[in-house]
C-alpha positions as CSV (number, residue, x, y, z in Angstrom):
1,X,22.5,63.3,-13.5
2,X,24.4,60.1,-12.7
3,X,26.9,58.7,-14.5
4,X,26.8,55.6,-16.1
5,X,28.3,53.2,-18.2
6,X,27.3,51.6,-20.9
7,X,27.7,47.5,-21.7
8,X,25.8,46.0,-24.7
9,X,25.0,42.4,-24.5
10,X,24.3,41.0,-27.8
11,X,21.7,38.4,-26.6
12,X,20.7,36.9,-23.3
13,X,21.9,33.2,-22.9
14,X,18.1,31.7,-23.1
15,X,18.7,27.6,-21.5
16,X,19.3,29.7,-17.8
17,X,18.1,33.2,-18.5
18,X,21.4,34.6,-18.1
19,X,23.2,37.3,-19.8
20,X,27.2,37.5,-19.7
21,X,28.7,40.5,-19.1
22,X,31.8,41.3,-20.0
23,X,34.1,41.6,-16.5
24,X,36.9,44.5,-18.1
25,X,33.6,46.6,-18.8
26,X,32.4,46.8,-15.7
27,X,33.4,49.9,-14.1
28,X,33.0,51.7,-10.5
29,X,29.9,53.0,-9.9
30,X,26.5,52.4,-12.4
31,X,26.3,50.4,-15.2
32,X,24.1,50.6,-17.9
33,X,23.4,47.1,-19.6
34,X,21.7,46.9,-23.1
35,X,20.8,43.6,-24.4
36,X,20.6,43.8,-28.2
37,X,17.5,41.6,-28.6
38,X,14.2,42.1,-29.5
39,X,12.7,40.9,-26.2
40,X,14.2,43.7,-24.8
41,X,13.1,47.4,-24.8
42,X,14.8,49.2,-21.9
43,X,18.2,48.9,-20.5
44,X,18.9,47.5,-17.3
45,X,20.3,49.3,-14.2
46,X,23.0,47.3,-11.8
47,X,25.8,48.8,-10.0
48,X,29.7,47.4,-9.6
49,X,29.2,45.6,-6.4
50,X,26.1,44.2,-7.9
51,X,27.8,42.9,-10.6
52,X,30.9,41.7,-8.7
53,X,28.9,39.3,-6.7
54,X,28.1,37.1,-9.6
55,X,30.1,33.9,-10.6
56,X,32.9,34.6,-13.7
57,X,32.4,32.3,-16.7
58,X,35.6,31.8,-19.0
59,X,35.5,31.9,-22.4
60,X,37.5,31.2,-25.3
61,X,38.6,33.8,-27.8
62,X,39.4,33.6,-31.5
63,X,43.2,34.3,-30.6
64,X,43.4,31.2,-28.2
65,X,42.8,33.4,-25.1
66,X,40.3,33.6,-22.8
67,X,37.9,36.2,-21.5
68,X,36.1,36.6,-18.2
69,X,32.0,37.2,-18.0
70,X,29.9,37.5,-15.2
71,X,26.9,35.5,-15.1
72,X,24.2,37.9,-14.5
73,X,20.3,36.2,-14.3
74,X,17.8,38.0,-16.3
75,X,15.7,38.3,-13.6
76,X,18.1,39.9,-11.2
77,X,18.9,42.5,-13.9
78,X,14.8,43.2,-14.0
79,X,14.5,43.6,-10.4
80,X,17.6,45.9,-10.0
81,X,16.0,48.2,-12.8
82,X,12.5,48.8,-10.9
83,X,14.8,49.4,-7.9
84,X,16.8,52.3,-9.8
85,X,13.5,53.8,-11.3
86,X,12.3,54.1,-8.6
87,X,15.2,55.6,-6.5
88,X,15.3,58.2,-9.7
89,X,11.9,58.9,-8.8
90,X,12.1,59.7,-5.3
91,X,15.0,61.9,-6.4
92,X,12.6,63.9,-8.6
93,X,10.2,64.5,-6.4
94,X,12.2,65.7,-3.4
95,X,14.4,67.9,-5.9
């Protein structure tokens, strides 16, 4: 089994169908990204690189920081998902 890591998203940004994800939780390798909404049933699949390749967002923090997010379109998330399903698959049947 693969490892993976987990990010929660508490709810899609709806005006672009986006969802920020936090940049200091992505990590090496495959990320698991569940968006705590109601719209959504399944997590998402996207590796590192995948991530990496999306803009950063700044935003501010209660304690006057600021904290990085990638800008990740819903529908890129959607399509990288099939794509790992179906590499999982493959995988299965040629155990």
């Amino acid at each position: 089994m693969d490892y993976t890591n987990s990010i929660n998203v508490w709810n899609p940004r709806w005006h672009d169908r986006t969802a920020l994800v936090a940049n200091w939780k992505i990590v090496n390798g495959l990320n698991k990204i569940v968006i705590d909404h109601h719209s959504f049933h399944a997590p998402f699949y996207m590796t590192s690189t995948q991530l990496w390749k999306y803009p950063i967002e700044e935003k501010p923090t209660k304690s006057g920081t600021t904290a990085k997010f990638r800008v990740v379109p819903l529908n890129d998330l959607e399509h990288s998902t099939e794509n790992y399903h179906i590499k999982q698959t493959v995988k299965e049947i040629f155990k």
